[in-house]
C-alpha positions as CSV (number, residue, x, y, z in Angstrom):
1,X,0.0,0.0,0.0
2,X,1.5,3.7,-1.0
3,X,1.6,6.1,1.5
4,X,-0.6,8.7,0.2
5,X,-3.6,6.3,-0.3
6,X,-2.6,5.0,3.4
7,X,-2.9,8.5,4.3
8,X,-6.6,8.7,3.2
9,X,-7.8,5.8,4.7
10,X,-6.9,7.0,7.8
11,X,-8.9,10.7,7.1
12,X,-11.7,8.3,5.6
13,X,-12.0,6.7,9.1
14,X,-11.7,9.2,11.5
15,X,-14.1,11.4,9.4
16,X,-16.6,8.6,9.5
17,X,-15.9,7.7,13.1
18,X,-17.2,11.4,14.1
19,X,-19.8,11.6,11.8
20,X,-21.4,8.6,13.3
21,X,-20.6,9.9,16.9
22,X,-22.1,13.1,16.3
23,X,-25.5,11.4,14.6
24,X,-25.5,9.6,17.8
25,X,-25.1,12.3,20.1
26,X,-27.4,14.5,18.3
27,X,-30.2,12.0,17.8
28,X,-29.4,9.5,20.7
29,X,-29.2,11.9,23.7
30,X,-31.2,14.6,22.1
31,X,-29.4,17.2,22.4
32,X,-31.3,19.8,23.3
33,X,-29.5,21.7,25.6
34,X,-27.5,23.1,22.9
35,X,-30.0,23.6,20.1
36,X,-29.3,20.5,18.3
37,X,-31.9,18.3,19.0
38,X,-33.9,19.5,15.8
39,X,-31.1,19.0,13.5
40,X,-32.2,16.6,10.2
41,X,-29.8,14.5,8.7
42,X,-28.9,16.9,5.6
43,X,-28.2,19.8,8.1
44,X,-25.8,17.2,9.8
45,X,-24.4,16.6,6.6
46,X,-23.7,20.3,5.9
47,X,-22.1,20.2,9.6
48,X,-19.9,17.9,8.0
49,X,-19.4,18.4,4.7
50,X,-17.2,21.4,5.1
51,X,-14.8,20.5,7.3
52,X,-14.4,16.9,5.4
53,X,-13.3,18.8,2.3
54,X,-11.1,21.3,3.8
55,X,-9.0,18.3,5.2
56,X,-9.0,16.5,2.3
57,X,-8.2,19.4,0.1
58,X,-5.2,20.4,2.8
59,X,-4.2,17.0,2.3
60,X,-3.9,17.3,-0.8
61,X,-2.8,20.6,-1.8
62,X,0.0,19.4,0.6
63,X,1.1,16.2,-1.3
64,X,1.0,18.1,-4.5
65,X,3.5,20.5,-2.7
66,X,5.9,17.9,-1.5
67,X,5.9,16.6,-5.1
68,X,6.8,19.7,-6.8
69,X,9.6,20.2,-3.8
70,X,10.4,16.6,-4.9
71,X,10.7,17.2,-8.5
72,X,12.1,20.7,-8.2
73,X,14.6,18.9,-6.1
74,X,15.5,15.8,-8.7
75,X,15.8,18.4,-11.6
76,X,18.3,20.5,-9.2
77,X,20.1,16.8,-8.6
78,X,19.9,16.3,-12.2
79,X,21.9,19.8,-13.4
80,X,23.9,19.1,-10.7
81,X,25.5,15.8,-11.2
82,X,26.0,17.4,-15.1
83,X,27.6,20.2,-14.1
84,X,29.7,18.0,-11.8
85,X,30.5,15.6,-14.6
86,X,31.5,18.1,-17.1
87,X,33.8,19.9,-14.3
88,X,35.2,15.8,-14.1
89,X,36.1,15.8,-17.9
90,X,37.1,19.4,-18.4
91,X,39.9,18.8,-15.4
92,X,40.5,15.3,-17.0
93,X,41.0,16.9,-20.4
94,X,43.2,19.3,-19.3
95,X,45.3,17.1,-16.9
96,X,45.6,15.1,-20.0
97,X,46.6,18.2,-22.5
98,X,49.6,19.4,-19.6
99,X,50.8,15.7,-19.0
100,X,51.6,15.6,-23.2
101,X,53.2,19.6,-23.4
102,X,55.5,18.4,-20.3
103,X,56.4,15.4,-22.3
104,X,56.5,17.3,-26.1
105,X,59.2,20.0,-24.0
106,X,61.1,17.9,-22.2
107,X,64.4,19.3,-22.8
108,X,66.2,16.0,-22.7
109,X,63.8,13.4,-24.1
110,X,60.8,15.5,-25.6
111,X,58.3,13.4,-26.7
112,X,58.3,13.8,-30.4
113,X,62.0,12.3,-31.0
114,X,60.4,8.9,-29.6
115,X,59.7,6.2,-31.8
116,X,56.7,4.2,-31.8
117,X,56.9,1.1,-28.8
118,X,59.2,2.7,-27.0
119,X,59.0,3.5,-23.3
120,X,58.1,6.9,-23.5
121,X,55.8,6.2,-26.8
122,X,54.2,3.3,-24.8
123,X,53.2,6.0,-21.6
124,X,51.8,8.2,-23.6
125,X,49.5,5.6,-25.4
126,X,48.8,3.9,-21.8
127,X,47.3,7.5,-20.7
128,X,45.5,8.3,-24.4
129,X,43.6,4.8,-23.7
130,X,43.0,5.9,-20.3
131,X,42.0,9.2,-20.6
132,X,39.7,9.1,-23.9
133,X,36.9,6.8,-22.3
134,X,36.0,9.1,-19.6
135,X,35.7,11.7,-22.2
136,X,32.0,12.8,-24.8
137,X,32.7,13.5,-28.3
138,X,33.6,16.9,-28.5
139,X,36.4,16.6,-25.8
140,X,37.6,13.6,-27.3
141,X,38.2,15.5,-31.1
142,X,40.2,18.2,-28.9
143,X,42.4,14.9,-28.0
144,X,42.7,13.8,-31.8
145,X,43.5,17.3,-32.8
146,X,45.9,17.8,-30.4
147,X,47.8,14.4,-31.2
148,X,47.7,15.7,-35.0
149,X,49.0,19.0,-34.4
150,X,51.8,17.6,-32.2
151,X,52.7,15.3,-34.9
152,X,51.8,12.5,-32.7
153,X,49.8,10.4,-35.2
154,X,51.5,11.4,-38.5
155,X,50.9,9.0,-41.2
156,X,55.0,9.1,-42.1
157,X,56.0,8.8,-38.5
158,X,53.3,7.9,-36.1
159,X,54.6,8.2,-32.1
160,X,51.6,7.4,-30.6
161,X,50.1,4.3,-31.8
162,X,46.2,4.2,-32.5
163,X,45.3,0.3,-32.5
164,X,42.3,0.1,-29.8
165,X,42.4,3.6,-28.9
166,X,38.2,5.0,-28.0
167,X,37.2,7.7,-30.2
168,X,33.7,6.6,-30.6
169,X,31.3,9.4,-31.2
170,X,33.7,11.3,-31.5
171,X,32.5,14.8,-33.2
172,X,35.5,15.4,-35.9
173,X,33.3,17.1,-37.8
174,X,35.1,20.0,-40.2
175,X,38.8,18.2,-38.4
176,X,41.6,18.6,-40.4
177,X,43.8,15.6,-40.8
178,X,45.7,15.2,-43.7
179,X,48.0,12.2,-43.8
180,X,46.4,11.1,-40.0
181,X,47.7,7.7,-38.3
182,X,44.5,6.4,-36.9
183,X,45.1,3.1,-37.9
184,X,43.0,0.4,-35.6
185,X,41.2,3.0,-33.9
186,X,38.0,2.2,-32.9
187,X,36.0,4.8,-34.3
188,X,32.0,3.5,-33.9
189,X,29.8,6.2,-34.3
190,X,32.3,9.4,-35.2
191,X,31.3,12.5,-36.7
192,X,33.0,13.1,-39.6
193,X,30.8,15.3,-41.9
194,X,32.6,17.4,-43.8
195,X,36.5,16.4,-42.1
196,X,39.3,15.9,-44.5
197,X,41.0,12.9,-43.7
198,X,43.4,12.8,-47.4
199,X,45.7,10.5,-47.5
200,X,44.9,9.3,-43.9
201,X,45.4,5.7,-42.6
202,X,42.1,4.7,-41.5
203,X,43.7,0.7,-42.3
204,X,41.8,-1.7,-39.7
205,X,39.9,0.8,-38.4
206,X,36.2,0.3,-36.8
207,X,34.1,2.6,-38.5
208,X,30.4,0.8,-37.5
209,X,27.8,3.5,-37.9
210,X,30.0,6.3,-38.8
211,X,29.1,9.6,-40.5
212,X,31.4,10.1,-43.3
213,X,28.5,12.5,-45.3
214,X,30.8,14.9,-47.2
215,X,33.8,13.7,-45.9
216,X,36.8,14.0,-48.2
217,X,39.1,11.0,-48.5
218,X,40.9,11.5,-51.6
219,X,43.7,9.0,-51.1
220,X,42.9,7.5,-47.4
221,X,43.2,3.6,-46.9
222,X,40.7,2.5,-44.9
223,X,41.3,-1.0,-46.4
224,X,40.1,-3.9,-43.7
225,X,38.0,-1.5,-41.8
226,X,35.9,-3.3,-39.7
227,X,32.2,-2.5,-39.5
228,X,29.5,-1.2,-41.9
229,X,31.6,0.6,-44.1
230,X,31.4,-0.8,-47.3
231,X,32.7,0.4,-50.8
232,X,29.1,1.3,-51.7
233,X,28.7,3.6,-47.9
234,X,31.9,5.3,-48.9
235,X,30.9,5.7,-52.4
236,X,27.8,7.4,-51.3
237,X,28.6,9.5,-48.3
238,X,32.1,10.3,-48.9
239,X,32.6,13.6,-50.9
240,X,36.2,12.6,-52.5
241,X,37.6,9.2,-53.1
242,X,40.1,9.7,-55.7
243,X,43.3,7.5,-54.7
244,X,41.6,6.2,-51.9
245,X,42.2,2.4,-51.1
246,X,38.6,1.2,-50.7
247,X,37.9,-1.8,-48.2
248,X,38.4,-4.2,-50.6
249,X,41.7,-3.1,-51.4
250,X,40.9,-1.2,-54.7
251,X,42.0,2.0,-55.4
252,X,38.4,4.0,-55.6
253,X,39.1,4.0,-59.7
254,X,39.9,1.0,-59.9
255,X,36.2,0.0,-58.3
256,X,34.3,2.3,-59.9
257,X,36.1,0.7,-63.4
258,X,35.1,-2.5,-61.9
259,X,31.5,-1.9,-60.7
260,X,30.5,-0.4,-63.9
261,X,32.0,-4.0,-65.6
262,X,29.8,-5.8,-63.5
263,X,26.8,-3.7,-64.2
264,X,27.2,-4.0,-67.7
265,X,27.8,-7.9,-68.0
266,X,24.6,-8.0,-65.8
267,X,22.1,-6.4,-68.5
């Protein structure tokens, strides 16, 4: 039983416990002394009726009170726990961001003379896996960006390496990465409408449900990507595929030359 309807049950009762006494009293004993002897069972009622709705309608102006309060006091919960958690991953990100510049001006062993698998190389990916799940999209892209415009994740010389590393959802939207290592990344649900990703290693990479609408990658491999990404999704969404490896291992041309064979031998 909830509370509230407890609540009534009990008004109920001891509403109906003196309205009986008092029908009692008044027609039992006669009460005459006092004038009420007379009394029918409508003026009774009227006796009764009054003060039987203002205590229910206290009652219940009062619950609906304490659930506003109550929902007030969730919604207040609510924007507080986001505010918390964005304080979390702005302090995160930025730990993350100072931990790297230390590294990248490190007079003797700055992080950009590594090489991939080293010690140094293998801390910094150890912290990029760490860091980039605790992170939402748009904080994660500030992570990608920042790796490219350190020269982190270069195509010719990648430092930091990429297999396994969380950037899904990430919102790369309009990013800039020309010639970008992010081979093996798992990159399920990013935003990359309108990014230029030319000549980018996207190799192994898991692309399930990405956006790639207007995307240009004119000479990207993203042969073996893993996911729905097929040569007929990149054909379609992607704005330039010139040079590109498609996931087949064609070069974009080379499919296109291809599909159209196919289409002709089949009419």
């Amino acid at each position: 039983m909830g509370r509230p309807d407890y609540y009534i049950r009990i008004l109920a009762a001891v509403g109906s416990a003196i309205f009986a006494a008092v029908i009692i009293l008044g027609y039992g004993f006669a009460l005459a002394a006092v004038g009420v002897a007379d009394k029918s069972l409508w003026d009774w009622l009227e006796l009764l009726i009054v003060p039987a709705v203002l205590a229910v309608g206290g009652y219940l102006f009062t619950r609906s009170e304490s659930r506003r309060t109550q929902d007030i006091a969730n919604q207040q919960r609510d924007l507080d726990r986001e505010i918390a958690d964005e304080r979390r991953q702005d302090d995160t990100l930025q730990a993350y961001l100072d931990g790297r510049s230390q590294l990248l001006t490190d007079k003797d062993r700055p992080l950009h003379r590594s090489q991939r698998g080293d010690s140094l190389s293998t801390v910094a990916r150890a912290r990029t896996l760490t860091v980039l799940p605790r992170l939402d999209g748009d904080r994660k892209a500030r992570v990608v960006q920042f790796l490219y415009e350190s020269d982190l994740i270069a195509k010719h010389r990648p430092i930091v390496d990429m297999r396994g590393v969380d950037l899904s959802r990430a919102n790369l939207s309009g990013a800039y990465l020309f010639r970008a290592y992010l081979s093996g990344a798992y990159l399920s649900g990013v935003h990359l409408f309108r990014a230029y990703l030319g000549e980018a290693d996207l190799s192994e990479a898991y692309l399930f449900c990405a956006d790639l609408n207007a995307a240009d990658l004119s000479g990207a491999d993203p042969s073996g990507v893993l996911g729905d990404i097929t040569n007929e999704k990149l054909d379609a969404q992607a704005s330039f595929l010139e040079g590109a490896n498609m996931p087949n291992g064609q070069k974009y041309e080379d499919w296109v030359k291809s599909r159209g064979e196919e289409n002709s031998g089949s009419q």
